[in-house]
N, C-alpha and C positions, 0 to 999 in steps of 0.2 A: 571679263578679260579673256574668258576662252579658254587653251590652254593654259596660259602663262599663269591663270590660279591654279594651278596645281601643287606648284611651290608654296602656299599660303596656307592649302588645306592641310586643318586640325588632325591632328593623328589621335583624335577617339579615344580608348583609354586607354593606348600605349605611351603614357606618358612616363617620362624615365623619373627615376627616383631621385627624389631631389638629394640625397649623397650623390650621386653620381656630378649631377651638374654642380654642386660645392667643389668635387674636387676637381672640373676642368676650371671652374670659374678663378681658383686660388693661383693659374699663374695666367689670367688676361693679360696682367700689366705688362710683361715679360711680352707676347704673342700682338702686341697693340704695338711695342714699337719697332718689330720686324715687319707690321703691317706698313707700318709709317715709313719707312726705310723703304722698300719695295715701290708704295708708290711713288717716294721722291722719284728714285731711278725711272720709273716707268715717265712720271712728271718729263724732269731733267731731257729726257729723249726726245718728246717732242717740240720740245722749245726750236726757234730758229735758230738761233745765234750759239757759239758754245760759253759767250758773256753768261746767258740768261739761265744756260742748262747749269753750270757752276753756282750762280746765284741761288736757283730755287733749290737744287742739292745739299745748299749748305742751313737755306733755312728748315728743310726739312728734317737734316741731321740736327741742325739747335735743338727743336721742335725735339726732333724724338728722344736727344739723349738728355731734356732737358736739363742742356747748358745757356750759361747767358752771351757766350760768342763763338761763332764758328767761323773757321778763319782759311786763310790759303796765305803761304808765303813761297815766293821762289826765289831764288838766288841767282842775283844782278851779275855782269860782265867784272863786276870790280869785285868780286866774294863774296859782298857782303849779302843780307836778303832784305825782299820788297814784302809787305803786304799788298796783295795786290787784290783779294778779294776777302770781303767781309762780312758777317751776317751779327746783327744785337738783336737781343730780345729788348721790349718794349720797357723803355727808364733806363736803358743799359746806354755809359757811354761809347760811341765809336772809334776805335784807337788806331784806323786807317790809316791817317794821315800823320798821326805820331811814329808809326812806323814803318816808313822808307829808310829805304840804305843801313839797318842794321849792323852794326861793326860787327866780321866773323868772329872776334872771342866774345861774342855774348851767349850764342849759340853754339861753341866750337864741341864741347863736350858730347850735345846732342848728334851731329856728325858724324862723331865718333863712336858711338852707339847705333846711327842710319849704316854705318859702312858695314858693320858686321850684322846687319839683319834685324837688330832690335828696337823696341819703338817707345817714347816715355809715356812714361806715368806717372804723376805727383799728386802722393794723396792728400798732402800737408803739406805750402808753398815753405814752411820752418824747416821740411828736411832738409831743403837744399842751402841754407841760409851762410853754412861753414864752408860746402863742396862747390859751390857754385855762388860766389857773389855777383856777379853781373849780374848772369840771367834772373837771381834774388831779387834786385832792384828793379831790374826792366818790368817783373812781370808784379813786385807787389805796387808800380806806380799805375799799374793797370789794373789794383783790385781783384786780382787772382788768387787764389788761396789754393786749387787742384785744376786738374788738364788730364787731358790725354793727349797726344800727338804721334802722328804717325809719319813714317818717310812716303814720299815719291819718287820713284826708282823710273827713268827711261834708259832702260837696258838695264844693264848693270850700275846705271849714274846715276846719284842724288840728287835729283834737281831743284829739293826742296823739301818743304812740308807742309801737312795741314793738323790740325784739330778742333778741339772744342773745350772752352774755359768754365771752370763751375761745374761741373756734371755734379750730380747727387755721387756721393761718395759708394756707396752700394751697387751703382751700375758702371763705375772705371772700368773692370774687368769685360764688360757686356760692350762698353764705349770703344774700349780699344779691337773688340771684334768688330762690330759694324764699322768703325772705320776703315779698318783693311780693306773691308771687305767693298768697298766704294771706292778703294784706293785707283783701282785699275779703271775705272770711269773716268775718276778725275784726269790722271797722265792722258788719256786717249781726248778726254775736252782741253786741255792745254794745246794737246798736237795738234789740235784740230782749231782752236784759237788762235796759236800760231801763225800755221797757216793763212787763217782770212785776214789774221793783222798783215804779215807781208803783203797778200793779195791788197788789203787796203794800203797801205802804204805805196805801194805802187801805184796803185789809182789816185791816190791823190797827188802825188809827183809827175802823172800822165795829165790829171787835169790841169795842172797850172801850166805844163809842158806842150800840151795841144794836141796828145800822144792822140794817138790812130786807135787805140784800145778803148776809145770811148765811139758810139753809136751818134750822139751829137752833144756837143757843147756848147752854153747859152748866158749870157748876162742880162739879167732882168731886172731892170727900176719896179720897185714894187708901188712905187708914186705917180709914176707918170703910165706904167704900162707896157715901156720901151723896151723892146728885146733886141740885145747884140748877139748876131751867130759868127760864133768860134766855128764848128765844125758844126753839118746839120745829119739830121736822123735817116740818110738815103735808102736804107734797109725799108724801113717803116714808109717814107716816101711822105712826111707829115711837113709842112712850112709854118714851123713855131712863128716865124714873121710875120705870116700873113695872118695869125688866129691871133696875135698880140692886138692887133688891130682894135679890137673889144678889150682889152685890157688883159693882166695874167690870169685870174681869178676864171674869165669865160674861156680862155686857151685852155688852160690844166682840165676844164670841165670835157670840153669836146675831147679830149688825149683821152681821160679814162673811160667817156663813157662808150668810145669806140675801141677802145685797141687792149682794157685790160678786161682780166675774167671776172666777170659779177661778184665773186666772194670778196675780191681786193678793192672795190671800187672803195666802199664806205671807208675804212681804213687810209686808203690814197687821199683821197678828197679830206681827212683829218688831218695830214702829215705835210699836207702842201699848200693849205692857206697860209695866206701871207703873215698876220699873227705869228701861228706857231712856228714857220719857219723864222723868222726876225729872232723870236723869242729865245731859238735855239742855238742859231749861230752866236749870238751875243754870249752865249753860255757856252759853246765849245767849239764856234767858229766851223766845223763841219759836222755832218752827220749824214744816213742815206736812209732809205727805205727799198725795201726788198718786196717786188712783186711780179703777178703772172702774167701774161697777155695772151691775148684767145690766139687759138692755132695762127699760122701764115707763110705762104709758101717759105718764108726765108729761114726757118726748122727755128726763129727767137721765140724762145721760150719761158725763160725765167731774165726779168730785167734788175737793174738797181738804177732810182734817182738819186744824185747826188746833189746836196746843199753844201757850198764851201762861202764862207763869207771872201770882200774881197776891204780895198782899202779904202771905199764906199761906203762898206756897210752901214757904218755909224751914222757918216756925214747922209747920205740920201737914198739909206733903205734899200740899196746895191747887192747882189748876190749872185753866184756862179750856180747853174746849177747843170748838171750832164746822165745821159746815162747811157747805162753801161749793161753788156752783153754777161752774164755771171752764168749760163751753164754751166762750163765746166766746171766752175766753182761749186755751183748747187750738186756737182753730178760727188765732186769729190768730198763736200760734205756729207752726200747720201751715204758714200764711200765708209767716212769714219763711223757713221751711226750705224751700219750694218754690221763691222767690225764690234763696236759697244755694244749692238745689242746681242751681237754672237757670242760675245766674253761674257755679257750678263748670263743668258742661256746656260752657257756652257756650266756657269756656278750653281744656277739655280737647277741646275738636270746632277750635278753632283752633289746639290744639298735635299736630291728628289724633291725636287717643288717644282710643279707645274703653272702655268699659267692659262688663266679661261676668260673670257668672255660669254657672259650667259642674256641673252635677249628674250624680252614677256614681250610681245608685242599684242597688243592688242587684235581679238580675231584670229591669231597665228599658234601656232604649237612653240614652245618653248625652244629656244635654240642655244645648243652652246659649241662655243668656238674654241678648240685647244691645239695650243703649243704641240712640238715633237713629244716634249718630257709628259703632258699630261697625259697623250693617249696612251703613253708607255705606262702612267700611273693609274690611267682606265682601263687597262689590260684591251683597247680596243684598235683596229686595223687603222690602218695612216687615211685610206677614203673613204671613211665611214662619217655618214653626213649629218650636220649639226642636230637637226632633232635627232635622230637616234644617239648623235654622242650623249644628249639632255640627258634622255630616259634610261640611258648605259648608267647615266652617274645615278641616277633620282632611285631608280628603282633597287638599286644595289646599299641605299642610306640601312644602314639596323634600323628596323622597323619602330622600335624603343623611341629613338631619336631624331625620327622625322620633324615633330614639335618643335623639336630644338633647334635645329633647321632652318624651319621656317619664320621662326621668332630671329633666327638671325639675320636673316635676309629681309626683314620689316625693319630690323634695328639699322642695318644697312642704309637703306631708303630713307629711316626716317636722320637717322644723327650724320649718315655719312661716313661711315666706319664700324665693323664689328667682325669679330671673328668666333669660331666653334669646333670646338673638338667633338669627334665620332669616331663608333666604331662603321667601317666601310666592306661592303662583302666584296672580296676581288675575285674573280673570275676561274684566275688561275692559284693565287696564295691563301682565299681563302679570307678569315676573318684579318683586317689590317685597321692601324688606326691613323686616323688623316685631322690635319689641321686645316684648314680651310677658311678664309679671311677674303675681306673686299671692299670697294668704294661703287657707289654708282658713278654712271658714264655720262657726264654735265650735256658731252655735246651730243646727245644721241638723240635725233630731232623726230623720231615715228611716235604715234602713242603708244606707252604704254614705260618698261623701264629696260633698262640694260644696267650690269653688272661688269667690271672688271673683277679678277680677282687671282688666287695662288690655290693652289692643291698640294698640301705637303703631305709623303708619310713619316709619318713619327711612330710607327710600333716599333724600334728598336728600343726608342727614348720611353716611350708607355712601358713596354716589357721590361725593362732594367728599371722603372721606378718601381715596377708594382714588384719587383723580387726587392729592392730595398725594403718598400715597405713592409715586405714579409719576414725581412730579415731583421727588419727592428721591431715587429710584433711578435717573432721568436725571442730575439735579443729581453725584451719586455716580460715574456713570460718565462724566460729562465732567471730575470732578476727579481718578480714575485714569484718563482718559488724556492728561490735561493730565500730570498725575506722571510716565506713562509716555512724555511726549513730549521732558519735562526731561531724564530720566535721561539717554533716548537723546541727549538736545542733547548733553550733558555729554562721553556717551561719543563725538558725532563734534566734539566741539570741541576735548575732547583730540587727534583725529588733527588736525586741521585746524589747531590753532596748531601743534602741536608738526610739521609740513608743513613749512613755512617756515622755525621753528625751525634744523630738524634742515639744512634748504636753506642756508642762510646760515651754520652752524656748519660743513657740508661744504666751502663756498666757500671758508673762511676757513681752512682745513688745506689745501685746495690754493692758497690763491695763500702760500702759507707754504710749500707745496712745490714752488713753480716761482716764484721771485722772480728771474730772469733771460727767464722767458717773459712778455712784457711781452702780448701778442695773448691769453693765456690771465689772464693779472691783468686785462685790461678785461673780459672776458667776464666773469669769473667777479663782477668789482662790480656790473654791470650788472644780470647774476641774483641780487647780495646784493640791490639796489635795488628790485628787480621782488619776493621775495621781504620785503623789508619793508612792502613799501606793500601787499603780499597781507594781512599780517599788523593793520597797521594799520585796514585795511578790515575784516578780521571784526571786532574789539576796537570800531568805530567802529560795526556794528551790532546788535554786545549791547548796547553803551549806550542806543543807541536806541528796540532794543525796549522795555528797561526803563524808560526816560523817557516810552515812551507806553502800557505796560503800568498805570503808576502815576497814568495821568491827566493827566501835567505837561502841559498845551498852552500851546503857544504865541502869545505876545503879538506876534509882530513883525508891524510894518504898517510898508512902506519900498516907494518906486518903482521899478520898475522895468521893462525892457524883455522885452517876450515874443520879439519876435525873438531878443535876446542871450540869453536861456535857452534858446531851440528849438538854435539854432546852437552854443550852448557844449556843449549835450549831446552835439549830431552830431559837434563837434571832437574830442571829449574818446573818444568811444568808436570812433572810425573808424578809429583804430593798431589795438584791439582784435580788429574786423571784416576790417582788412586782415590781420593775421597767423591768422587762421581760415580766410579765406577767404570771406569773407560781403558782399554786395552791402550794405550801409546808405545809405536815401534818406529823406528829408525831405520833405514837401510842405505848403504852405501856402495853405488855401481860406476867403478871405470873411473873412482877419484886419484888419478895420476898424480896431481898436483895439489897440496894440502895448503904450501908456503905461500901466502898470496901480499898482496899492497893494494889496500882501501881502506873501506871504513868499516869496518866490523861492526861499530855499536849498529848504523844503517842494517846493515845485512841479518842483524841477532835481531833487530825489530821487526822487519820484514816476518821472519818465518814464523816468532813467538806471537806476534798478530793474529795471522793464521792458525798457527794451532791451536792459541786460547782461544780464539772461535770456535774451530773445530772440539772442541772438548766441552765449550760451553751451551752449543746447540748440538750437543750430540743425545742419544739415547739413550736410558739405562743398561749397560750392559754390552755398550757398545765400540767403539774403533777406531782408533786415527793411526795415517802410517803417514811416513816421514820418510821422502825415499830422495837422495841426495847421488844424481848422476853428471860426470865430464862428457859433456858431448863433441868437445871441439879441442882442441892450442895450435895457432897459430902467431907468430911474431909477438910471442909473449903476453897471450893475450888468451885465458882459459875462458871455456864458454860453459856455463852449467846450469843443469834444468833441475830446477827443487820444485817435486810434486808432494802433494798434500791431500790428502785421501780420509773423507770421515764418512760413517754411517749417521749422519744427523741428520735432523726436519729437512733439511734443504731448504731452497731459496724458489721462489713464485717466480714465473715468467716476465709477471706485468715489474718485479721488485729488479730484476737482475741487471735493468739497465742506468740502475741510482744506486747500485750497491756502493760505488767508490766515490759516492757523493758523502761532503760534509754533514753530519750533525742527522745523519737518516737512518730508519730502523724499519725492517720489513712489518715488524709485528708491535706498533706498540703496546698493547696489554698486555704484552709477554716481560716486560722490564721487570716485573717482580720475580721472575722464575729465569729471566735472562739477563742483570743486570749489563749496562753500559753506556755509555753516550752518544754513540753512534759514530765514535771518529775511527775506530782503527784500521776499518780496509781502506777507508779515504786517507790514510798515514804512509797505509802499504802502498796504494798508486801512484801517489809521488818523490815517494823513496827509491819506488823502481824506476820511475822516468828520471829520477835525477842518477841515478846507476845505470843507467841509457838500456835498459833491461823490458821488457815486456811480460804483461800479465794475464794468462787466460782462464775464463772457468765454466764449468759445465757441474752443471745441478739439475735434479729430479724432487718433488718435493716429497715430503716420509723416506725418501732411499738414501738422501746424500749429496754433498758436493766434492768436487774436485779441483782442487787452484792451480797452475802448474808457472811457475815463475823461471822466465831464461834472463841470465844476468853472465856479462863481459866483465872477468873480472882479472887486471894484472897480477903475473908472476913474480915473486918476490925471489930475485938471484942472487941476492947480499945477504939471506936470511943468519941471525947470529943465535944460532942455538943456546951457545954459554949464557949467551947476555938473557935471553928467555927466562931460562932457567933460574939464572942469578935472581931475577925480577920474583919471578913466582915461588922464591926459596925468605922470602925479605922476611925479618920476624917482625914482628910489632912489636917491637920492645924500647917505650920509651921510659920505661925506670929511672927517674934520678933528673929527670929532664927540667928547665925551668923554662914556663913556657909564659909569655904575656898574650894573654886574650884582650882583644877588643871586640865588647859588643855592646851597644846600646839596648838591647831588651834583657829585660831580666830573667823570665824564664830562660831564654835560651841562654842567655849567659850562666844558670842555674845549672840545666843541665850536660854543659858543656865541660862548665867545672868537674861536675861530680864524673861524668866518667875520664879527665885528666885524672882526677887525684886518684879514683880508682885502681888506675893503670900506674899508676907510683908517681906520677910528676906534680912538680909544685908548680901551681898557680898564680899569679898576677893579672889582676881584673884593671882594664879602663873602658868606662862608657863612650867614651867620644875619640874619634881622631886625636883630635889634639892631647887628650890625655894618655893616647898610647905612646905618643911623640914623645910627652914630658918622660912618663914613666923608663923607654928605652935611656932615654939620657941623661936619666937619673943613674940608673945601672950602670957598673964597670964594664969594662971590653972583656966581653967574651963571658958576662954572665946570663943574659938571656939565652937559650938555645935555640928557641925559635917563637912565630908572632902568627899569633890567628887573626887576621882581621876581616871584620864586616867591611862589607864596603858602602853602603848606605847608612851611616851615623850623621849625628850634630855636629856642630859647630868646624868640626875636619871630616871631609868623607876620608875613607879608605885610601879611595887612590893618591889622594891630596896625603895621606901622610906616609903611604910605602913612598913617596917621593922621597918626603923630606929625610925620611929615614935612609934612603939611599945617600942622600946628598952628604950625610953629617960626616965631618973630619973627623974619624975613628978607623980603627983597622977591621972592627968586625960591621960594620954598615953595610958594608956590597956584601961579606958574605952570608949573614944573617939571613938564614929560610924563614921568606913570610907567603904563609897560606892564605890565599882569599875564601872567605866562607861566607856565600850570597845567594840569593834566591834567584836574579839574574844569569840563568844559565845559558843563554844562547852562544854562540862562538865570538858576534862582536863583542859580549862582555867577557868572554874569556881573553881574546885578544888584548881591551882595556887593560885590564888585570896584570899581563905581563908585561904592557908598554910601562906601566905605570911601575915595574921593577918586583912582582912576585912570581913566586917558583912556582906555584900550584894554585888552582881553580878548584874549589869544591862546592859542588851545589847543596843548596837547601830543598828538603831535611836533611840532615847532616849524616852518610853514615858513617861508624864511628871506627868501623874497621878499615875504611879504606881511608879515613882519615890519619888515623895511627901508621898505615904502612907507609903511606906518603910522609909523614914525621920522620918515622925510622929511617926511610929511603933517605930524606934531605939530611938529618943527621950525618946516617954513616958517609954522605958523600962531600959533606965538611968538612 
């Protein structure tokens, strides 16, 4: 073949990785029916008629969006709508003829949807079955289930619609773009349908009228041979009379094979034997055929024969037939298809898709032929000549990909459709990647092949999938190592409770085995007590995590003192630093404003986080400073930077960007010398983002880190010093008190007792809701003083009997203080708690001091 193998030759071993062609191959199906689409339109354009360009447009839209109808409706002089063109796939039936004349409220809905721009879609014909009963009926007697449909707009004016019935439910979305996008084809073959129907319609009112518009008019007995001339063909200068003479059959023969052009004869001479003409009028009474005739001085150029039956036909084989001058008709046909195909263009240069014609001819260099848009997508000059546009494209394919290529273009040849993704070298942008699809050229009569085809770029569409997909193999790998960060949680939470555990279980066999060593039983409670509150404290911040893992944030806004936070930290962890060995100071610069409104517990977590790190990874003999400075107030609104300064290990480079990650530890062998879980700075960074605060840190490893946290914190201008005061004066003095406990566990209800009676007050136990209910209303008014209740018991929870106990007709019912005492600490079970009509929330473990002050408090305020 010459050149034209060029395109065939094997690319050797740059054969691309078969990943790569998996992942162009995985959307063919998708790129097959923009293939299918394209060529309809190209199809549809060159048909004669705008009958035949609508018809083949529509089967090839069935075809691609495979649906089972695709349809055309326009709207009649009376409102209502025609089907007027129709396409079934094959066992489908034809619903043409059932629908003319449309009553406008079966469609009116739809209308009203076309006026403002939008277009249907029904993906279940049951959506519509309540909002739209007509249209329900018309279209389930047609065995429609889903549709797409779209308007046709000439101007501003509805003139109709088209769609397609049955699409796969997966490609509605895909169905309603390709329709649009055909939409402006169809209007422009209507206008141009129009048109020839008036132009016919006048011809046919000229023919029975004797109009001058026709060239010559003739009545021909197809029986006897006999021809009657209406008008005769003086142009052409031909006496149909005298060539009748041999009958119709030898006259028609001498007409085409003198006056029409070689490509029309065989066609002519099919259209105008006596047979099919008979055949035809009986079936629609007129019909014409459209052809060329070779040059002659008289500039006729393009003719029509017309066949009109007359009132003969039947009785003795009678028939009109005339023809007619249609230039201008053909010139203004020409007219609309260069218009169509400039609006095609125009779409296809704004969806950068080019169009080519590629020719192998046999003996000859490979040639290709391109559109404006594709030389613009070949980066190559407007008269740059077919071979060199070839070798502009061929030689510029990534070398990887040629293979692929050219297996496309056999696939081509051989099935008649195939399309292939490549990377493309452009000229001027460089590496680009292009779509590229095609049919072979049926009529292309040299040896060898020709190609139609599209050149799309799509690197916008490639570059945005391939950052998807990066973004969900990032996505991927921060959810395995979140997995693998749990697991590891799991496996050091297991040591780390079962630590204590196993600490306090030890204890508890030795003071069992020394119960006259009274010096070894204090120690050993001391390490039961130190080991519980170890225990407590991890268990206190898995819950945490998870409470801001899940988003719950918190609502508390309550006054409070920033000194007595700075200083309750430094109390609270300075036994810590003194049994380590660690220097801990405080300093306070330019604190204007002490009286604040938030969340204090939030803010005491925040720093004691920090510093128990800080003192837990520090050195022997070493230093934490604690420096508390106002850098800002404006509009009531203090701004403060609390820095946090140790001499410990420090934190690693590769660790510093996971430090505020859940359940992660820089060092895990170090857990024995460092216990923890790894939640408390991942507690710090979301305690600060929910205080709209920011956190930054700089660490050196053996020298140290540094934290330094800015936090917006409101001014408290109502501050009630007395009331402070009074709060923090409260004694725990519940002496004399008669208190009804509800708990269902025995221990705890053991020792809950024993430290009431302790503190002077009498006791009254019920295991269950319902027996605390009894128990209260057993008692006189006003002999309970107050009610502890679980709130997770038997047969009544908690909340279910601080109801009932609210409810009872008694005079101390509403004011009776009932405490909730639950392990459920989060703020919606505090909220519970109070809906449900209790004064106080105490979480579990219980402590017994703040539980006592909370009694006294509700007491004295009975």
């Amino acid at each position: 073949m010459g050149y034209s193998g060029d395109l065939f030759e094997q690319a050797g071993d740059n054969t691309p990785a078969m990943g790569d062609r998996e992942q162009y191959s995985s959307i063919q199906s998708v790129q097959n029916l923009e293939a299918v689409i394209n060529e309809g339109l190209r199809v549809a354009l060159l048909e004669e008629t705008p009958d035949q360009s609508l018809e083949v447009l529509l089967e090839h839209l069935g075809k691609a969006l495979r649906g089972e109808r695709t349809y055309i409706f326009e709207r009649n002089e009376s409102g209502s709508d025609d089907n007027t063109y129709e396409w079934v796939e094959n066992g489908v039936v034809p619903e043409k003829e059932n629908l003319q004349n449309v009553p406008p409220q079966v469609c009116a809905n739809w209308y009203r949807n076309f006026s403002i721009g939008k277009h249907i879609v029904i993906e279940n014909l049951e959506d519509i079955r309540e909002s739209e009963p007509l249209q329900y009926e018309n279209l389930k007697r047609q065995k429609v289930h889903s549709l797409v449909v779209v308007p046709l707009y000439d101007g501003k004016k509805v003139i109709g619609f088209y769609g397609v019935d049955n699409p796969p439910a997966k490609s509605l979305e895909y169905a309603s773009n390709m329709l649009q996008t055909a939409a402006y084809f169809i209007v422009s073959s209507l206008k141009r349908r129009n048109l020839v129907r008036e132009l016919q319609k006048r011809s046919h009112n000229v023919l029975h009228a004797l109009s001058v518009d026709y060239l010559g008019i003739y009545q021909v007995n197809f029986d006897t041979g006999e021809c009657e001339v209406y008008r005769d063909n003086e142009q052409v200068r031909m006496d149909w009379a005298a060539h009748f003479k041999n009958g119709y059959q030898e006259a028609m023969e001498w007409y085409i094979s003198q006056y029409v052009v070689p490509r029309d004869q065989e066609r002519l001479r099919a259209v105008t034997k006596k047979s099919y003409v008979l055949s035809q009028l009986r079936a629609k009474k007129k019909f014409y055929v459209r052809y060329q005739v070779n040059d002659n001085i008289y500039g006729l150029k393009h003719l029509e024969i017309h066949f009109s039956s007359t009132e003969k036909t039947w009785e003795e084989n009678c028939a009109i037939f005339a023809q007619r001058d249609v230039n201008a008709v053909v010139e203004q046909e020409e007219k609309y298809k260069l218009e169509a195909r400039q609006s095609l263009e125009d779409i296809l240069e704004g969806a950068r898709t080019g169009i080519w014609t590629i020719e192998l001819e046999e003996g000859c260099r490979p040639r290709m032929y391109a559109d404006k848009t594709m030389r613009i997508l070949l980066g190559v000059p407007e008269e740059i000549g077919p071979e060199e546009c070839y070798q502009s494209w061929f030689k510029n394919i990534e070398p990887d990909y040629v293979e692929m290529v050219q297996e496309a273009v056999q696939e081509m040849v051989k099935t008649g459709r195939a399309e292939v993704i490549y990377p493309w070298n452009h000229p001027n942008l460089g590496k680009i990647y292009v779509r590229c699809g095609g049919v072979p050229d049926k009529t292309f009569k040299k040896p060898g092949v020709c190609l139609n085809g599209y050149h799309q770029d799509i690197t916008e569409t490639m570059v945005t999938r391939k950052k998807q997909e990066q973004a969900i193999m990032e996505l991927l790998e921060k959810v395995r190592q979140a997995n693998s960060a749990k697991s590891e949680f799991l496996s050091h939470m297991s040591h780390d409770l079962r630590t204590p555990i196993n600490g306090i279980l030890g204890m508890l066999a030795i003071m069992e085995k020394s119960q006259d060593d009274l010096e070894r039983q204090r120690a050993c409670r001391e390490k039961i007590r130190v080991s519980t509150e170890h225990l407590s404290s991890l268990v206190n911040d898995v819950l945490q995590v998870s409470k801001l893992v899940s988003g719950r944030s918190s609502e508390v806004d309550e006054p409070f003192n920033l000194d007595d936070i700075l200083e309750s930290c430094i109390t609270i962890l300075s036994a810590q630093a003194q049994e380590w060995g660690i220097r801990l100071e405080l300093q306070k610069v330019g604190l204007k404003h002490s009286r604040l409104n938030g969340n204090p517990l939030h803010l005491r977590q925040i720093l004691m986080n920090i510093i128990d790190n800080a003192i837990k990874y520090n050195r022997p003999q070493g230093s934490v400073f604690l420096r508390a400075e106002e850098t800002a107030c404006e509009n009531g609104i203090a701004h403060y930077r609390f820095v946090i300064e140790d001499t410990g290990i420090g934190i690693g480079d590769d660790f510093k960007e996971h430090i505020f990650e859940p359940f992660t530890q820089e060092h895990n062998g170090a857990r024995t010398y460092y216990p923890g879980a790894g939640l408390g700075m991942s507690i710090v960074k979301k305690l600060v983002d929910q205080m709209n605060g920011t956190i930054e840190m700089e660490s050196q490893v053996g020298k140290g880190s540094v934290f330094c946290i800015t936090l917006p914190i409101r001014l408290d201008e109502t501050w009630n010093a007395q009331a402070v005061e009074e709060e923090e004066n409260v004694q725990d003095n519940i002496a004399g008190m008669k208190v009804l406990l509800a708990e269902d566990n025995e221990i705890n209800c053991e020792i809950v007792k024993f430290m009431l009676e302790e503190a002077g007050a009498v006791v009254v136990t019920a295991n269950d809701g319902k027996a605390a209910v009894d128990a209260f209303a057993a008692a006189r008014p006003g002999e309970i003083d107050c009610v502890l209740m679980d709130l997770m018991m038997p047969v009544m929870s908690g909340y279910e009997a601080s109801r009932v106990i609210r409810s009872m007709n008694r005079a101390d019912a509403e004011t009776l203080p009932i405490i909730a005492l639950s392990a459920n600490a989060f703020e919606e079970d505090i909220a519970l708690a109070k809906d449900a009509g209790m004064n106080e929330h105490l979480a579990k473990p219980v402590d017994i001091r703040k539980m006592f002050r909370a009694m006294s408090r509700l007491r004295r305020d009975s």
